[in-house]
GUDRENSE-145611 format. One record per residue (C-alpha): residue in three letters; x, y, z. Coordinates in Angstrom, 2 decimals, always signed. Example, Ala and Ser with C-alpha at 12.3 -4.5 7.8 and 13.67 -1.06 7.14 Angstrom:
2
ala/+12.30/-4.50/+7.80 .
ser/+13.67/-1.06/+7.14 .
END
This chain:
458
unk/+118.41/+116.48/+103.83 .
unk/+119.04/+113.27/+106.66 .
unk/+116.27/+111.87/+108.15 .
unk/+117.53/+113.04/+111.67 .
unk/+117.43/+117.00/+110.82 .
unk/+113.87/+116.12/+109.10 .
unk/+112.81/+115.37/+112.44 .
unk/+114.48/+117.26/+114.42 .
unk/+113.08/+120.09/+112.61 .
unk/+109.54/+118.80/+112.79 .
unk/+109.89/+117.89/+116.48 .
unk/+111.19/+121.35/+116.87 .
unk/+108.58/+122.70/+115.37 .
unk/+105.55/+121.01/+116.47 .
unk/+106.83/+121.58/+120.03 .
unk/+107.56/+125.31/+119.25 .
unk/+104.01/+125.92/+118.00 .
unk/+102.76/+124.02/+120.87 .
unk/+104.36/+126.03/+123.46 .
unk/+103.54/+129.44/+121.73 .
unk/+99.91/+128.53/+121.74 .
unk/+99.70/+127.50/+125.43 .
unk/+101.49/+131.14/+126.03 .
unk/+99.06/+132.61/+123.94 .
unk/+96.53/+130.73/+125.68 .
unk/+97.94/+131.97/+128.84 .
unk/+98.67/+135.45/+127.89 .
unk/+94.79/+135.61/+126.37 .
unk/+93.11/+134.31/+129.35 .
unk/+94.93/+136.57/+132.01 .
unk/+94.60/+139.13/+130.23 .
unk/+90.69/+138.85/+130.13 .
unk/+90.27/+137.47/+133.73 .
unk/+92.18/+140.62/+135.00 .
unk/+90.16/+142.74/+133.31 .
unk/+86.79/+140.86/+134.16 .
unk/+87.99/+140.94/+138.09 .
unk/+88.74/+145.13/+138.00 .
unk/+85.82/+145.77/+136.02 .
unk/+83.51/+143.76/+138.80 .
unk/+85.55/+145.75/+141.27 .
unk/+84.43/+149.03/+139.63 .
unk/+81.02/+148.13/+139.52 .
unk/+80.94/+147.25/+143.26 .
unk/+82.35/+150.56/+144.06 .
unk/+79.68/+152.08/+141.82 .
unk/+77.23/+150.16/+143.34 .
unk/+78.09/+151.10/+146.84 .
unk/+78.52/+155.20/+145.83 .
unk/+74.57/+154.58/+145.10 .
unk/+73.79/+153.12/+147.91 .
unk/+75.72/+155.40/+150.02 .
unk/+74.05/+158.41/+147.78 .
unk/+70.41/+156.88/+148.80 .
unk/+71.30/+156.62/+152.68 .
unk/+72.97/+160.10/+153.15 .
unk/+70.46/+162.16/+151.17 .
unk/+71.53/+165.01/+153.11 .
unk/+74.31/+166.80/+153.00 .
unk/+75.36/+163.75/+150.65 .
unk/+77.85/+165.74/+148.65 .
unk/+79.91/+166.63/+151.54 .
unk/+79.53/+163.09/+152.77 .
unk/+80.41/+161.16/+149.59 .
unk/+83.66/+163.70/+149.89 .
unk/+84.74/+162.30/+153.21 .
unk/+84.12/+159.22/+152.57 .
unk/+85.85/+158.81/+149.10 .
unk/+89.39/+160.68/+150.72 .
unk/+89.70/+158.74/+153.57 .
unk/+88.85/+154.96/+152.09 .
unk/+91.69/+152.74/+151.45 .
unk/+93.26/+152.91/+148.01 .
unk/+92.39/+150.01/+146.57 .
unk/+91.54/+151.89/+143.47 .
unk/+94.44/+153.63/+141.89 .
unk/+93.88/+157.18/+140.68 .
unk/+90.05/+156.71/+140.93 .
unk/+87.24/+159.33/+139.93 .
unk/+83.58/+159.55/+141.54 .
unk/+81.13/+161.03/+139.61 .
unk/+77.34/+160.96/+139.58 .
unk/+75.14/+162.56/+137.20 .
unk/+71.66/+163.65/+136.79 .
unk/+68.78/+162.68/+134.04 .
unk/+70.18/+165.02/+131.95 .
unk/+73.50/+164.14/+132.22 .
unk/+75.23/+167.13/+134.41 .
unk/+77.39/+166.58/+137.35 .
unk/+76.09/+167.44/+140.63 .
unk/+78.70/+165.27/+142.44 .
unk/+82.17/+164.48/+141.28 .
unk/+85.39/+163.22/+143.35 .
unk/+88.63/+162.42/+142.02 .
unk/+92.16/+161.98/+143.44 .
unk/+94.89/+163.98/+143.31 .
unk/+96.70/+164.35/+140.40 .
unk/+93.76/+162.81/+138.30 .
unk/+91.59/+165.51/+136.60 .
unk/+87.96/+165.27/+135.71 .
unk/+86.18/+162.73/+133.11 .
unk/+84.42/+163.95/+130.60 .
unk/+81.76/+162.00/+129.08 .
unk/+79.83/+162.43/+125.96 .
unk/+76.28/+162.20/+125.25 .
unk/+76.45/+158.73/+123.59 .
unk/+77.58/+157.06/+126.91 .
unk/+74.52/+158.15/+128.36 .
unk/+72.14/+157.11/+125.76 .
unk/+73.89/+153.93/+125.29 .
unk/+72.38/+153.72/+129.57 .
unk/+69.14/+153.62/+128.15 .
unk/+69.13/+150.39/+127.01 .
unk/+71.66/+149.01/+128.89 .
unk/+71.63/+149.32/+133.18 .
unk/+75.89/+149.28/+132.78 .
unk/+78.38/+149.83/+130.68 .
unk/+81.84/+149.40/+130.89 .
unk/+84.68/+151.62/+128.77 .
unk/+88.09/+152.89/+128.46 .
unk/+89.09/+156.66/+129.10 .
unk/+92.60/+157.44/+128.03 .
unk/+94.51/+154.31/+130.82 .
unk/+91.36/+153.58/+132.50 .
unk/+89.01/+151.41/+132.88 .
unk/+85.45/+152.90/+133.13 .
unk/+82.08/+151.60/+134.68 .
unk/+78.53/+153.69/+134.36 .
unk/+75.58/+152.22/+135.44 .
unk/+71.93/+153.95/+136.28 .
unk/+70.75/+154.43/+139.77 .
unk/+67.10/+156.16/+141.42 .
unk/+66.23/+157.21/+144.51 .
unk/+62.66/+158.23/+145.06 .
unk/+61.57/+158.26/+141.92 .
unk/+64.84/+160.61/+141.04 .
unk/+67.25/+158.59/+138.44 .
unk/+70.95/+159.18/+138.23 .
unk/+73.85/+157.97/+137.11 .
unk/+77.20/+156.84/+138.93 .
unk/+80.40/+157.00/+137.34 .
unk/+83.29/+154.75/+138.92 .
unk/+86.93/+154.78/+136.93 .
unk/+90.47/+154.47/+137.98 .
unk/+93.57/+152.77/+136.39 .
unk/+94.36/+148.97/+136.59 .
unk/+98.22/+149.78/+137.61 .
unk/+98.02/+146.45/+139.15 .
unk/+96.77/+144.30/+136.44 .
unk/+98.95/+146.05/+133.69 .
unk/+101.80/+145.62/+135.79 .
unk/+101.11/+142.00/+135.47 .
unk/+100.67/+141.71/+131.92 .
unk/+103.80/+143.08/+131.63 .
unk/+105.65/+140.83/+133.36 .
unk/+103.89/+137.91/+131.58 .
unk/+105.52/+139.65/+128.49 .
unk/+108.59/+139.99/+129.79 .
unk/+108.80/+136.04/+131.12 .
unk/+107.34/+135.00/+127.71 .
unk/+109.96/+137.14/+125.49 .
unk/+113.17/+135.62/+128.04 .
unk/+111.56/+132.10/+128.18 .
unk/+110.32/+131.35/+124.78 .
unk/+113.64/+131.46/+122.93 .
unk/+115.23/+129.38/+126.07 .
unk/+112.30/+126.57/+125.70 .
unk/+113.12/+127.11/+121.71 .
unk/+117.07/+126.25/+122.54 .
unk/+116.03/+123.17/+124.85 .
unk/+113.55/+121.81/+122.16 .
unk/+116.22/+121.80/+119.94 .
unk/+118.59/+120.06/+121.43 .
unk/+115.66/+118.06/+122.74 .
unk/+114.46/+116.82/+118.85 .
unk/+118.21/+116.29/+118.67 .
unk/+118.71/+113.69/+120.67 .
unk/+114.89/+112.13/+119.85 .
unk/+116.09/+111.94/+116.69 .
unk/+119.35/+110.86/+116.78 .
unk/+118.06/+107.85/+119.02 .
unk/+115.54/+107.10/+116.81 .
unk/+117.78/+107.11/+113.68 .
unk/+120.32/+105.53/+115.58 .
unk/+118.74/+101.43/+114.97 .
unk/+118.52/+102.71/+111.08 .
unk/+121.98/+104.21/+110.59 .
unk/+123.19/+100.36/+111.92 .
unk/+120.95/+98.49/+110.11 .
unk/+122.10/+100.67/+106.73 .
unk/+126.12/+99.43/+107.98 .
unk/+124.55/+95.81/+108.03 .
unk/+122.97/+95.71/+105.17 .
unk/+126.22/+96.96/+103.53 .
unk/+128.14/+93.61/+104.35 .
unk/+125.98/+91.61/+102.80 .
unk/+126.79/+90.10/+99.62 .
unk/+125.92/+87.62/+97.59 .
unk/+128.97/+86.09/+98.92 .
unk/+128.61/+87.13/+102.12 .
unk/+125.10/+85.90/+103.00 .
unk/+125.75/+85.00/+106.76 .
unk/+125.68/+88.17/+108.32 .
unk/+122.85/+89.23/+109.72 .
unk/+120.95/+92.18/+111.20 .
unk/+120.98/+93.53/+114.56 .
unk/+117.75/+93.21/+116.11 .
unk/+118.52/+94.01/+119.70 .
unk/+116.66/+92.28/+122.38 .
unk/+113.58/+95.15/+122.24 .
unk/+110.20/+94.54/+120.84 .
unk/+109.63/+97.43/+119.07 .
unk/+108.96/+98.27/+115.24 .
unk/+112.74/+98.03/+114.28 .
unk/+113.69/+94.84/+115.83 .
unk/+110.25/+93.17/+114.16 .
unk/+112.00/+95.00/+110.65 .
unk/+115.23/+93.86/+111.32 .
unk/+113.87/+90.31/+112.36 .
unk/+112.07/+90.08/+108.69 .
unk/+114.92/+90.74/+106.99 .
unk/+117.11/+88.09/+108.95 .
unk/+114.29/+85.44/+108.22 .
unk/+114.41/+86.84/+104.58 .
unk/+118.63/+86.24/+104.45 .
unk/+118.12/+82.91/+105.92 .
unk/+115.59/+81.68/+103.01 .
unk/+118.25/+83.74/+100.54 .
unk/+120.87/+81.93/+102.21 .
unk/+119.29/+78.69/+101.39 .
unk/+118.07/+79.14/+97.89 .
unk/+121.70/+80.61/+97.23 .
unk/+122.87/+77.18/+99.13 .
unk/+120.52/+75.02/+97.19 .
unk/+121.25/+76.52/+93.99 .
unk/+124.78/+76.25/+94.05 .
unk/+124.56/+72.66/+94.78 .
unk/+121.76/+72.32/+92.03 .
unk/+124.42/+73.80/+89.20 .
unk/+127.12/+71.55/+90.13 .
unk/+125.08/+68.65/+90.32 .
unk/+123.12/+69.16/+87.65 .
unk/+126.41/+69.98/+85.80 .
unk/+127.95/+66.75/+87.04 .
unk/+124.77/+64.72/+86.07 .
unk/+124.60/+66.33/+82.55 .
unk/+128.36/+65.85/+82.04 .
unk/+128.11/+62.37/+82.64 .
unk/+125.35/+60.87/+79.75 .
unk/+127.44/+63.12/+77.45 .
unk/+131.00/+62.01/+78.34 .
unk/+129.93/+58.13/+78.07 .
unk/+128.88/+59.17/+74.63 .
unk/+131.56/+60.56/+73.82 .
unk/+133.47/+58.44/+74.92 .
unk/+131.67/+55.17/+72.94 .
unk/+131.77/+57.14/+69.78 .
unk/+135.51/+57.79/+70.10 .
unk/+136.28/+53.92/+70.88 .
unk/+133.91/+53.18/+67.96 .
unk/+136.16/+55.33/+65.53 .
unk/+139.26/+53.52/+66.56 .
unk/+138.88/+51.03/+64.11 .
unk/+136.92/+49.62/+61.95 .
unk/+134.21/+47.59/+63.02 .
unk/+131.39/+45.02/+61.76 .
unk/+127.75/+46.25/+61.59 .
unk/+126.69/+44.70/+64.53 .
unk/+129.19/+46.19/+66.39 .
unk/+128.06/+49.42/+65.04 .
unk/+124.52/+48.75/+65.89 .
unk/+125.24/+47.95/+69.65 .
unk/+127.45/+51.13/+70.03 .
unk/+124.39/+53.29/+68.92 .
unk/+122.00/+51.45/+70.95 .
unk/+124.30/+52.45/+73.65 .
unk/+124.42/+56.05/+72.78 .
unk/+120.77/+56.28/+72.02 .
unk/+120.32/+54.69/+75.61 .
unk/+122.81/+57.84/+77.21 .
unk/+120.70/+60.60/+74.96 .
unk/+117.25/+59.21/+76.47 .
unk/+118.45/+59.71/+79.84 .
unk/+120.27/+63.15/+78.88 .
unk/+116.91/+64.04/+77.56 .
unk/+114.93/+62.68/+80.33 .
unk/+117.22/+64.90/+82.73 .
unk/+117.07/+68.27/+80.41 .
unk/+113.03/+67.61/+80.28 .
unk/+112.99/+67.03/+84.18 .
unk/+115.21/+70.25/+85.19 .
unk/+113.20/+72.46/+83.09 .
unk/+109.76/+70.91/+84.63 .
unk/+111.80/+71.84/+88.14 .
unk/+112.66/+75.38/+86.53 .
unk/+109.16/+75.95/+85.53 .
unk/+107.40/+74.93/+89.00 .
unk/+109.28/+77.38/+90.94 .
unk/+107.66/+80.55/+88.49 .
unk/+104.32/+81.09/+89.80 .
unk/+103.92/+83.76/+86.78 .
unk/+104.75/+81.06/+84.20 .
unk/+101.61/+78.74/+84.96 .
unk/+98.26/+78.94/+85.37 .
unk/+96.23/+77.84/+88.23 .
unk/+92.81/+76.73/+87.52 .
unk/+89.84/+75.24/+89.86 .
unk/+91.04/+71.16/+89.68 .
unk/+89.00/+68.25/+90.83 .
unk/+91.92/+66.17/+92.90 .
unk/+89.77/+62.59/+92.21 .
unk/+89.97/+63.57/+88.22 .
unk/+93.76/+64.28/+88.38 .
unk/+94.58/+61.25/+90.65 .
unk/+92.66/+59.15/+87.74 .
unk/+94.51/+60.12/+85.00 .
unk/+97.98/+59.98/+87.03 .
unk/+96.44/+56.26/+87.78 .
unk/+95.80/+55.91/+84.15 .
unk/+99.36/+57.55/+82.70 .
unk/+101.65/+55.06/+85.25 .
unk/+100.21/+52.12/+84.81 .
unk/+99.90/+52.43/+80.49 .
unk/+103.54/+53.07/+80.54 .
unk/+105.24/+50.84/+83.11 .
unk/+103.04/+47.70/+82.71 .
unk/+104.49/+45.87/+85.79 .
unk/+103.42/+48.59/+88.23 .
unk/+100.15/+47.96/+89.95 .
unk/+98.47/+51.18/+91.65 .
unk/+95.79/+50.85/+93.52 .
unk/+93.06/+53.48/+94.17 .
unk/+90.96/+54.48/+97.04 .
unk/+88.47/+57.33/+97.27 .
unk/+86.81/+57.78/+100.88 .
unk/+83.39/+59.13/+100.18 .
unk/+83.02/+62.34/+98.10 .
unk/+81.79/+64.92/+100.17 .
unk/+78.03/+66.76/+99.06 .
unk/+79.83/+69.79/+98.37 .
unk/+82.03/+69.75/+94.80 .
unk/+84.26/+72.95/+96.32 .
unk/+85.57/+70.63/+99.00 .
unk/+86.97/+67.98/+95.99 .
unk/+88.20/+71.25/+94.63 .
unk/+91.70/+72.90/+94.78 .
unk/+93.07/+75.79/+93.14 .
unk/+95.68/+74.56/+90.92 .
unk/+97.67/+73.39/+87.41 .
unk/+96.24/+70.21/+86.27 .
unk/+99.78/+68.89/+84.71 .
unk/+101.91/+70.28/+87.03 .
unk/+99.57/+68.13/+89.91 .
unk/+99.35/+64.99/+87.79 .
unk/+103.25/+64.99/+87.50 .
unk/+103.56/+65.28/+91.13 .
unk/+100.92/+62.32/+91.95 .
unk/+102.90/+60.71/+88.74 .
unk/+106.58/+60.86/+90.05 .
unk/+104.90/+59.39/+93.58 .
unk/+103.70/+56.46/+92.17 .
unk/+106.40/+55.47/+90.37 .
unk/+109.08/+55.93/+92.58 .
unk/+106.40/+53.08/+95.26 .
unk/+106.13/+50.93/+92.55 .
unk/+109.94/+51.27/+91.67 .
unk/+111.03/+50.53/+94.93 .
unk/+108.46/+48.33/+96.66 .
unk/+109.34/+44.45/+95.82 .
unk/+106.08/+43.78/+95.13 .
unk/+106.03/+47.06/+92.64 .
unk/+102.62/+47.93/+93.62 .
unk/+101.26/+51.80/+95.61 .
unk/+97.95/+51.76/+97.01 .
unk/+96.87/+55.68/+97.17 .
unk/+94.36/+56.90/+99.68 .
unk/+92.19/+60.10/+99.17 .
unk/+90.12/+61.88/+102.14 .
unk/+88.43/+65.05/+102.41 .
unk/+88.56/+66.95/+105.62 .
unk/+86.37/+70.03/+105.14 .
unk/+88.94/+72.81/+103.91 .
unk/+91.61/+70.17/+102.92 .
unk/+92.05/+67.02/+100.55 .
unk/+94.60/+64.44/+102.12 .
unk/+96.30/+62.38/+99.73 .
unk/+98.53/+59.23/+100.77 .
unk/+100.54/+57.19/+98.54 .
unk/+101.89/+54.00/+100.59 .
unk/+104.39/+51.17/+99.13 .
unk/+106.26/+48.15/+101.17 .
unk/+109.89/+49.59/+100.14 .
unk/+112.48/+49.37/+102.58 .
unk/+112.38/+51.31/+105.59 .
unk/+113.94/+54.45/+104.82 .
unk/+116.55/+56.36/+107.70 .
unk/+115.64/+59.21/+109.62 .
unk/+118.91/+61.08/+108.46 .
unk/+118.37/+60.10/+104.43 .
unk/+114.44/+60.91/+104.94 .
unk/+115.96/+64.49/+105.49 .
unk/+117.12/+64.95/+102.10 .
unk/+114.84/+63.22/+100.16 .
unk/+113.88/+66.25/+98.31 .
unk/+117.07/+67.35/+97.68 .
unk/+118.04/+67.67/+94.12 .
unk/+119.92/+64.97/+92.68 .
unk/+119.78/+63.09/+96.12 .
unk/+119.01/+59.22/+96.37 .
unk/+119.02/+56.73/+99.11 .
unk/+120.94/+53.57/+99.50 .
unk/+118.37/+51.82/+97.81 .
unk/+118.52/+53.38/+94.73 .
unk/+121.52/+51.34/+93.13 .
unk/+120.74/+50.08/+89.94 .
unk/+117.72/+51.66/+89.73 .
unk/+116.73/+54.04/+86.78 .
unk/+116.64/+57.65/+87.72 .
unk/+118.60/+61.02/+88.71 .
unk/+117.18/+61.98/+92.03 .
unk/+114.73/+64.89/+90.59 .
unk/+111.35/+63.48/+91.05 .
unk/+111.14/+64.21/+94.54 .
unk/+112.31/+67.61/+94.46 .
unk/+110.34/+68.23/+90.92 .
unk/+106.83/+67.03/+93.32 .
unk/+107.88/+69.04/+96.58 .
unk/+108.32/+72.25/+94.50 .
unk/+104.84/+71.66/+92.74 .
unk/+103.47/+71.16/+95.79 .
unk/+104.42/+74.11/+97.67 .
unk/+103.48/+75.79/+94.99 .
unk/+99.61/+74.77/+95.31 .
unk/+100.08/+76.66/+99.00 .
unk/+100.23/+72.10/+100.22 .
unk/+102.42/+70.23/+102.29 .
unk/+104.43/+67.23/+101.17 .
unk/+105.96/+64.54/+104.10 .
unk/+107.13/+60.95/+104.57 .
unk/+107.01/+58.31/+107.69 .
unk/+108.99/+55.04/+107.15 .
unk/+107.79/+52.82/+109.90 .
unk/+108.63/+48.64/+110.03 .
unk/+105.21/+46.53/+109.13 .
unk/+103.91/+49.87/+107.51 .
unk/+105.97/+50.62/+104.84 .
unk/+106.47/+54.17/+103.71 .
unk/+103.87/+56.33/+103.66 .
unk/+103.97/+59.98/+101.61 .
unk/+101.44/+62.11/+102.29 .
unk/+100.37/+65.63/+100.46 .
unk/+97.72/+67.68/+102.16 .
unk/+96.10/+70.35/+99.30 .
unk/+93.20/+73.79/+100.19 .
unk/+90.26/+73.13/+98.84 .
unk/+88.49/+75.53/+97.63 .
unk/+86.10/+75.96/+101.15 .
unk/+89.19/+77.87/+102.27 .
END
């Protein structure tokens, strides 16, 4: 079943059930304020026969007779009765056409306990209630027939049976139209949705120029195409780069063993071909080891993340550059550790962090003249600021902009060892710690990255 009869049915529904409990409501509450208003009316006339019984003592009978035919017939078929202490009729008036009540003994002793009571006799309504006079009790007897009132029940019947299926017909096509509207955004969202591909990332959603639930759902999904769109982008120009980079250690040593095997050739010209090669298959390795480092820091699943003291790590990065490229020269500074250990704390991968602060420092000292870094550590409550600085040269605004692009290198880099990964190996690890990573090139300043980490007081 579509989601539009789903709620068109439940809208019917609801508002179906609705409006037959209001008309019940209604119905109920007429019905007992009609019958609350006559039966007040009988007692009044009740009340007044007694009185009138009290102040005509004589000759009352023939009295009460006069003035019962000739009073305005505001009750409908009514009868007059009033009975003694033991329950016999000494006056009794009834129109014509009506005949005589007859009431039974347990009407009379339900008077005993209570002053009125109020009954039905065949269609009428009945009121009884106990009067004296001098000491002499009786009781007065006031019925007729609510012709008035029933006649107005049944036409709240009647307007209920014509009206009810007629509201059931407009709530129909009512929930109808609610529901096509409101399916409406879904059904073209579902058509959207359909052209995209993953060669057809560009398309995107409608989301309309309302604020509502659907255009915030359809506005997700757009921002979720456009990082798709980019990690499709980014990955496509990964493969073929990374395919072009690959290709290339491996063609040259191909291509020096096939010269090689041309002729024959003395030992030392053996020697120098394989010092070649063995040059290529360090930098094929160093490549391989450096894309799967970038594979593995974009699986959160595949690492763990433990509590990491950013001063410890920033040591042994220190430590690990400097024992393996002799001529560097990093330089440490630590502003004052703060009282607190959690705010030297960050939640984190120790080697994935020292590779990061690693790759830093030796692309400063690589391409600084003086082949030096000096690295800067401050602690500012919930974050740790780290900034690695070098004299390089100062880098463009529009090559800054794809510095952590893979495979990317400036204008610098010529002749330089490398295959533009470290960058993009370090921005991935960072984001990946929940940090930022950013650079500022500036003349008399050098250039300056900086990677701001949580600390634990987060």
């Amino acid at each position: 079943m579509k989601l539009s009869v789903k709620i068109n049915l439940l809208f019917t529904a609801i508002v179906s059930g609705i409006v037959l409990v209001i008309a019940v409501i209604i119905y109920n509450i007429s019905d007992q304020n009609i019958q609350k208003d006559f039966r007040k009316r009988l007692q009044t006339r009740a009340a007044r026969t007694a009185y009138q019984y009290n102040l005509f003592k004589n000759d009352t009978t023939n009295l009460l007779k006069s003035l019962d035919s000739t009073s305005p017939a505001a009750l409908i078929n009514k009868n007059i009765n009033i009975y003694d202490k033991k329950g016999n009729i000494f006056y009794e008036y009834h129109d014509n056409g009506t005949s005589l009540i007859n009431v039974d003994k347990a009407r009379f002793d339900q008077l005993e306990t209570d002053s009125i009571i109020f009954f039905t006799y065949g269609a009428k309504d009945v009121c009884m209630l106990k009067a004296a006079s001098d000491g002499f009790p009786y009781t007065v007897l006031a019925a007729a027939e609510n012709a008035a009132g029933q006649e107005y029940i049944s036409n709240l019947k009647k307007l209920f049976l014509v009206y009810l299926p007629v509201a059931l017909l407009f709530t129909i096509l009512a929930g109808f139209l609610f529901a096509r509207s409101l399916v409406k955004p879904i059904n073209q969202t579902i058509r959207d949705v359909q052209l995209i591909t993953s060669q057809n990332l560009s398309h995107r959603l409608y989301a309309g120029s309302k604020r509502d639930e659907f255009s915030q759902l359809n506005g997700t999904f757009n921002d979720l195409l456009d990082r798709l769109e980019e990690s499709f982008a980014i990955q496509r120009r990964f493969i073929s780069n990374a395919s072009h980079e690959l290709s290339t250690p491996l063609t040259s040593v191909s291509s020096q063993i096939e010269v090689a095997l041309l002729h024959n050739r003395s030992n030392e010209e053996y020697r120098r071909v394989l010092v070649s090669v063995l040059e290529d298959i360090k930098e094929l390795h160093q490549l391989t080891k450096t894309l799967l480092e970038i594979a593995n820091a974009g699986t959160h699943g595949a690492i763990s993340l433990d509590k990491v003291r950013i001063d410890e790590v920033l040591l042994k990065a220190h430590s690990e550059t400097t024992r393996q490229y002799s001529g560097y020269n990093v330089s440490l500074e630590f502003s004052e550790l703060p009282e607190d250990e959690n705010e030297c704390l960050v939640f984190g991968n120790v080697h994935l962090l020292q590779s990061a602060f690693r790759n830093i420092m030796e692309n400063g000292c690589k391409y600084s003249p003086d082949r030096s870094v000096h690295v800067q550590l401050f602690f500012k409550t919930d974050k740790a600021e780290v900034s690695f600085t070098n004299k390089g040269d100062i880098i463009p605004e529009d090559e800054m902009n794809r510095f952590f692009e893979p495979f990317y290198r400036g204008g610098n880099a010529e002749g330089k060892p490398g295959v533009g990964l470290g960058l993009t190996l370090t921005k991935r690890i960072i984001n990946l710690h929940k940090g930022t990573l950013s650079i500022s090139s500036e003349p008399g300043r050098g250039t300056v990255f900086t990677i701001i980490l949580p600390t634990m007081l987060r």
